[in-house]
C-alpha positions as CSV (number, residue, x, y, z in Angstrom):
1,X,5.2,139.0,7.4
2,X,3.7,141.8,5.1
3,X,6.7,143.5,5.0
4,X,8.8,141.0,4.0
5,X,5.8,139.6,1.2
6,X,5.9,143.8,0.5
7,X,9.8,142.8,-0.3
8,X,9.4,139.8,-2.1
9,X,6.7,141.4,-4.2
10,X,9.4,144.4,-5.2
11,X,12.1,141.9,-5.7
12,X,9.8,140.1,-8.3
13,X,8.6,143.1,-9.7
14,X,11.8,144.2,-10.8
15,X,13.4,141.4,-12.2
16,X,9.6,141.2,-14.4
17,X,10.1,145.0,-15.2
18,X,13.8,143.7,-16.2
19,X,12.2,141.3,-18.4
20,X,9.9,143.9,-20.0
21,X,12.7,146.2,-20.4
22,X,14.9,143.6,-21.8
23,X,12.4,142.9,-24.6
24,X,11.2,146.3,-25.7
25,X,14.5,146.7,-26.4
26,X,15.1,144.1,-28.9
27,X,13.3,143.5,-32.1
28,X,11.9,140.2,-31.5
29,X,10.8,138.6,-27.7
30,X,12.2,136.0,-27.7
31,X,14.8,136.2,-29.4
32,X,15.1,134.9,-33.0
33,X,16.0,131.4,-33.0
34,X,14.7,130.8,-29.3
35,X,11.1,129.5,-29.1
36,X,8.5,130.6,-27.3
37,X,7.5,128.6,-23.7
38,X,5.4,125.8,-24.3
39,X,2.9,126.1,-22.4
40,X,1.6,122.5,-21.2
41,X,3.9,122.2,-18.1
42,X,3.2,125.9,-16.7
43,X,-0.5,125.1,-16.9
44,X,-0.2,121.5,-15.2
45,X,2.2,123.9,-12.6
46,X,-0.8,126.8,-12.5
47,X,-3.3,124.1,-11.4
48,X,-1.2,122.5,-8.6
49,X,-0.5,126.0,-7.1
50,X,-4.0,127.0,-7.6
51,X,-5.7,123.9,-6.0
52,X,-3.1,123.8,-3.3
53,X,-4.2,127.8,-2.2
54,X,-7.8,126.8,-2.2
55,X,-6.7,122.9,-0.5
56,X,-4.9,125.2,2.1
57,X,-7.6,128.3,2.8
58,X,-10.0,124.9,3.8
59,X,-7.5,124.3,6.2
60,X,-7.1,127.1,7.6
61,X,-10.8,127.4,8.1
62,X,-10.9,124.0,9.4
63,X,-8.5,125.0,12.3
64,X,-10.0,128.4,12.9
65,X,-13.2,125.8,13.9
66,X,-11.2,123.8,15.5
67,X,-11.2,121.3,13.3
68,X,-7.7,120.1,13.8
69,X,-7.9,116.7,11.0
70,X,-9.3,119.0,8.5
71,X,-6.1,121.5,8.6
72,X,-3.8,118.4,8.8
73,X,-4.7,117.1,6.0
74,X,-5.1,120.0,4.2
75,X,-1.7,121.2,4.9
76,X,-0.4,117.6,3.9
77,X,-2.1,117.7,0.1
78,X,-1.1,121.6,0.0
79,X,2.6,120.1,0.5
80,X,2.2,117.7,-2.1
81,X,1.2,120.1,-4.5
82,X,3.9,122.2,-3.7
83,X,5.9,119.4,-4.2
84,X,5.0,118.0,-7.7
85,X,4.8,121.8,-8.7
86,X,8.9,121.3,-8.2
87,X,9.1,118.2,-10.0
88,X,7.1,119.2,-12.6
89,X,9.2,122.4,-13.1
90,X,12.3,120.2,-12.7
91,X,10.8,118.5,-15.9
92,X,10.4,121.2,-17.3
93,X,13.7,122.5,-17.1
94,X,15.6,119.5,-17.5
95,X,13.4,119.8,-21.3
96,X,14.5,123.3,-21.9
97,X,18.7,123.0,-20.8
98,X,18.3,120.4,-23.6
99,X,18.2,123.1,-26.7
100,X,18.9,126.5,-24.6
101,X,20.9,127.5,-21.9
102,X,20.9,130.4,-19.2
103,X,24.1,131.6,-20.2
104,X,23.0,132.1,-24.3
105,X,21.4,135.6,-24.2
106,X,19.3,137.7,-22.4
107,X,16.0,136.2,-22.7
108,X,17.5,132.4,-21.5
109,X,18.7,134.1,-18.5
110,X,16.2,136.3,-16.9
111,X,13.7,133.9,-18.1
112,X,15.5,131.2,-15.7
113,X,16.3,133.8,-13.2
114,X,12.6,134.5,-12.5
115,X,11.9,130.9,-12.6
116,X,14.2,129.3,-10.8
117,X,13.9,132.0,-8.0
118,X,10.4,131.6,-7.6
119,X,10.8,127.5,-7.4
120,X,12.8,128.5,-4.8
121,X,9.8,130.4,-2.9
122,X,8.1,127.4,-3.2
123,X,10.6,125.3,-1.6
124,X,10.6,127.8,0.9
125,X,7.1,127.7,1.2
126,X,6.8,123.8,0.9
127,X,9.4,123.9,4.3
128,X,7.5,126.8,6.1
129,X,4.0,124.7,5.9
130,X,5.9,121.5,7.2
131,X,7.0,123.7,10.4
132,X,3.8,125.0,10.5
133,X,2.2,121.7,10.3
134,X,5.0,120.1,13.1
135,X,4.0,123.4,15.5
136,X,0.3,122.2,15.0
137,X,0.9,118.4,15.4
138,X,3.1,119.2,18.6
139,X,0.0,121.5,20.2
140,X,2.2,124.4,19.9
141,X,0.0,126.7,18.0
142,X,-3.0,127.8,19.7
143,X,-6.4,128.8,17.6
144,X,-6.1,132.3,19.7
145,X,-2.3,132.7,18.4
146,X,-2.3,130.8,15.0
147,X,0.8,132.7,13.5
148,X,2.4,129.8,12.5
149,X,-0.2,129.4,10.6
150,X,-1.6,132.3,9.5
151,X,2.2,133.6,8.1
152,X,2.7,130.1,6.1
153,X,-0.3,130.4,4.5
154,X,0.0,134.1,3.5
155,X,3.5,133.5,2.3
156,X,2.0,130.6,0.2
157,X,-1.0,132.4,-1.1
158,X,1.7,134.8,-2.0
159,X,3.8,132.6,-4.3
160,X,1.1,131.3,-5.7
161,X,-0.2,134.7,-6.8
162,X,3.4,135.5,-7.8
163,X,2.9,132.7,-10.2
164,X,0.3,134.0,-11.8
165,X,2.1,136.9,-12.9
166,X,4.9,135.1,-13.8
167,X,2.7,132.7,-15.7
168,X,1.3,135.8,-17.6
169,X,4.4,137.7,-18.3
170,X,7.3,134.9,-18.9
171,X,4.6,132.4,-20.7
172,X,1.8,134.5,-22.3
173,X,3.0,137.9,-23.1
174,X,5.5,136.3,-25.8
175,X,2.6,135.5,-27.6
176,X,1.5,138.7,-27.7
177,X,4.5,140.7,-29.5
């Protein structure tokens, strides 16, 4: 699982250096006539991927005690976070595809590439903690052999520090040119 999170992490940093490259070579970043992300739908998005990390580390505790409930239900609100972390990014591209498309210049497009790949991490990693979750439910996953576990929740702690940098570069640095 770290070397495939040790791939994911190059992947992303690529397409991020891609960005930066993209705008030190223009004169303005965004481009003129394209506004600069809003920022009150990433920050609702940061919290729900921030409380679902710490949501699911409880659990993981919890079943490393052997406290079975406690990682159930942990797992379950860490889904639902995950999940309105998709619905609110839906929003928040169903706003933007209003006035800007990924097809009208540079910035639209990586800008959406990064974005829309990393919602698709998270749907990933909404789907790995569900069969994680089942595994548990079903008494398949041991507290001696807890991969199951232990790899869904790495892989989620990952995208959720992926966001963060994505957050900070796609969303904050424009403000900063």
């Amino acid at each position: 699982m770290v070397l495939f999170l040790l791939n994911e992490a190059t992947l992303f940093a690529s397409l991020i250096g891609g960005y930066f490259y993209l705008g030190l070579g223009n004169r303005s970043w965004p481009p003129a006539g394209t506004p600069k992300p809003e920022l009150r739908l990433p920050l609702v998005m940061t919290a729900l991927l921030l409380s679902s990390s710490i949501v699911l580390f409880f659990g993981e505790k919890g079943f490393e005690q052997g406290k079975r409930i406690r990682y159930r239900i942990a797992t379950l609100v860490t889904i639902l976070l995950g999940l309105g972390f998709l619905f609110v990014q839906a929003r928040e591209y169903a706003d933007k595809l209003k006035a800007h498309s990924p097809s009208e210049n540079a910035y639209e497009s990586i800008f959406f590439t990064i974005t829309g790949l990393h919602g698709t991490h998270v749907a990933f990693g909404v789907l790995f903690l569900v069969w994680a979750l089942c595994r548990e439910w079903s008494g398949t996953t041991h507290p001696r052999y807890p991969l199951a576990i232990k790899n869904s929740s790495l892989y989620w702690h990952f995208v959720d520090g992926v966001w963060l940098v994505i957050l900070t570069c796609l969303y904050l640095s424009p403000r900063w040119y």
